[in-house]
N, C-alpha and C positions, 0 to 999 in steps of 0.2 A: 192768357198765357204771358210769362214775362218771356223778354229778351235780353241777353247781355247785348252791354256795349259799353264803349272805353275809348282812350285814344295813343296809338302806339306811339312812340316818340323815340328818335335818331337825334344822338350826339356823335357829332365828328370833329376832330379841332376847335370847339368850343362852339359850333353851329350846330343848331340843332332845329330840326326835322320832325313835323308832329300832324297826323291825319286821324281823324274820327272813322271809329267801324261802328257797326251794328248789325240790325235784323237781315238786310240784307245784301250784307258782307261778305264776300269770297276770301282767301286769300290770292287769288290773282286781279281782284279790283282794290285788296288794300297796297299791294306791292305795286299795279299800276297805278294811284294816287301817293305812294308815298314817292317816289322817285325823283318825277316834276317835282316836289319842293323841296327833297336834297339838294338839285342843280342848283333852284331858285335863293336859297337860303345858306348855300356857303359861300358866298362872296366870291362869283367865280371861279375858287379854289378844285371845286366836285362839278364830274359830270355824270349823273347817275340815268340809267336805262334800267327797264322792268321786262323779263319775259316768264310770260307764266306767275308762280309765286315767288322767282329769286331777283333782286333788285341787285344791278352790278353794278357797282360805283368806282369812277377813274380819277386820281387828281390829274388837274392838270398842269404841277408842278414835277418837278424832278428831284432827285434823289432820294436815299434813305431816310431822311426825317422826314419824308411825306407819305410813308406808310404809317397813319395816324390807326391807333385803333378806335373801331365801333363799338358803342354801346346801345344798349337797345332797351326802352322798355316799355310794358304799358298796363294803361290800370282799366278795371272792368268794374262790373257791378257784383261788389266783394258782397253786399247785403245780401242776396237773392243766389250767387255762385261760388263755388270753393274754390273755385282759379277761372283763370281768362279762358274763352271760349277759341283763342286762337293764341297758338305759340311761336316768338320768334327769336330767334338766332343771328350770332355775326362772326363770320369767321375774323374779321379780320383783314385790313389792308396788305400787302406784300407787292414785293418785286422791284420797289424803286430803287434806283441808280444813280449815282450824280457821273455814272460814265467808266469803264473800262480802264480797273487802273488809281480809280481817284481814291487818294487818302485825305480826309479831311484832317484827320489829327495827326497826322504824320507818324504812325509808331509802324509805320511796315505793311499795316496789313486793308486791303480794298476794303472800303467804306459797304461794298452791295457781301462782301465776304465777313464783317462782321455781324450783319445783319439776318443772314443766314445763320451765322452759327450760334445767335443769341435765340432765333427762333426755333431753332432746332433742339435746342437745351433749355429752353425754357420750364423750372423745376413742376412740379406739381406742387401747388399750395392747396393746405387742409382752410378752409373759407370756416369763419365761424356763423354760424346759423341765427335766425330771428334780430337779423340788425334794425334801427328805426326804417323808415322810409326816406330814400334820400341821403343815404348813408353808403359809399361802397368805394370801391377804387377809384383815384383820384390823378391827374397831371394837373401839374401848377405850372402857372407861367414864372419864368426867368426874372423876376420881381425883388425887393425886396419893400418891404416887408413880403413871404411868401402867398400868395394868391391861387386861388384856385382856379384852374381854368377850365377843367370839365369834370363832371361826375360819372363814370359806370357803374354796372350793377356786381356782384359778388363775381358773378363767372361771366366771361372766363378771362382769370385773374390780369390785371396791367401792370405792367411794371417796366419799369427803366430798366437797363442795362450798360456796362463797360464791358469791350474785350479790349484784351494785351496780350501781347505773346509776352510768355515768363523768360525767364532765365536760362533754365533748365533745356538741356538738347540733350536727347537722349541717343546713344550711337550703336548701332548694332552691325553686324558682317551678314551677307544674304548670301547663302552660296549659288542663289542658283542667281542674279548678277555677278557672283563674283567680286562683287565691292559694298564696302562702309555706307549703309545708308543713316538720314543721320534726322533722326526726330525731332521737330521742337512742338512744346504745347504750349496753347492759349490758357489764359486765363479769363474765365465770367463773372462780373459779378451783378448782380441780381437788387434791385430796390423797389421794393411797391409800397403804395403810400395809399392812405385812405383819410379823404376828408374830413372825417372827425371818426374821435371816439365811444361808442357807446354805452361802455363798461360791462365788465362779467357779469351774467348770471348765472348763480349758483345753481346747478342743480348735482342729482347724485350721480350725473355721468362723468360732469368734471372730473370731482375730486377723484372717482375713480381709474378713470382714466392717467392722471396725473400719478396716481400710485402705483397702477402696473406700468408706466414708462419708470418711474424714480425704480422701482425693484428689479426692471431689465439692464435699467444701466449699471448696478449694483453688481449683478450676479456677474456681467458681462467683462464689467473691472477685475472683479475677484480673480475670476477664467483667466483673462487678458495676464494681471499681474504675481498670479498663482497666489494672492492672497487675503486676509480675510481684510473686508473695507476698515473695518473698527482698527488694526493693527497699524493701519495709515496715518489717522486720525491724530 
């Protein structure tokens, strides 16, 4: 009888965290072995605990840029199985604060308050499918020339973010206050970078696909401008 086995491997701020499983392997002796070497392997930075099969990791710095994301992956014995014998997931760091109040970049709005609303609208990205291995969403350090400082896997997507509050206040009357309440909105904008390219491949889903987006946005114009696209042209 064969057995799988592989070895899962954590990236966090550019430390990364790697334990062999196999025959007999639980998922709560691989979550209690991988833990101890999250603490051990982020230079102080992580303090990770395991109960059961979920492993909770604390930094033990402060604020919002210390809600680093997780990436997780691991390889099996792809000869002999069509996927790994065990699956795992990362939701994700949250909650950090540099404190009640604190602006780091001074445009108005709390540092733990942009953080929230970047998480919270975070878009949905359509991932393209069969990239190399080794290939997926990227943080680069503050460098130049640009560097890369960690690699995750396709899901679930990493990306940068800016909030700003815009311009625009929007003002309306509430009657049941009795008074002018008075709207203003944020602006998000959204960056995710991926370590390299792997380039298109062609198949008949593309192009397909690409032709009922091109003839939705066509008909969509026509509708929108009551006219025919060619009469534009």
């Amino acid at each position: 009888m064969i057995y799988d086995s592989g070895t899962v491997t954590v990236t966090i701020n550019g430390h990364v965290a790697a334990v062999p499983w196999g025959q007999s392997s639980t998922p709560q002796s691989i979550a209690s072995a991988l833990a101890p070497v999250i603490t051990s392997n982020s230079a102080g930075t992580l303090q990770a605990t395991s109960s059961g099969n979920l492993v909770s990791i604390t930094s033990t710095g402060t604020g919002p840029d210390k809600n680093w994301p997780i990436g997780v992956t691991t390889t099996y014995d792809s000869a002999n199985f069509a996927a790994a014998s065990f699956s795992f997931a990362a939701s994700g760091m949250s909650g950090g604060s540099s404190g009640v109040g604190s602006d780091s970049d001074g445009d108005g709005i709390p540092d733990d308050l942009e953080s929230q609303l970047a998480n919270a609208f975070t878009p949905a990205y359509h991932v393209s499918a069969n990239e190399n291995a080794g290939t997926g969403f990227a943080t680069f350090q503050d460098t130049v020339p640009m560097t890369v400082q960690s690699v995750y896997g396709s899901t679930p997507p990493i990306s940068y973010y800016r909030v700003e509050p815009s311009d625009y206040i929007d003002v309306q009357y509430d009657p049941n206050l009795q008074q002018y309440v008075y709207h203003r909105y944020f602006r998000i904008d959204y960056l995710t970078l991926w370590n390299e390219d792997d380039g298109l491949v062609g198949t008949i889903t593309c192009p397909l696909d690409v032709g009922i987006s091109l003839a939705y946005a066509v008909n969509w114009f026509s509708a929108f401008y009551g006219a025919d696209l060619s009469t534009l042209v």
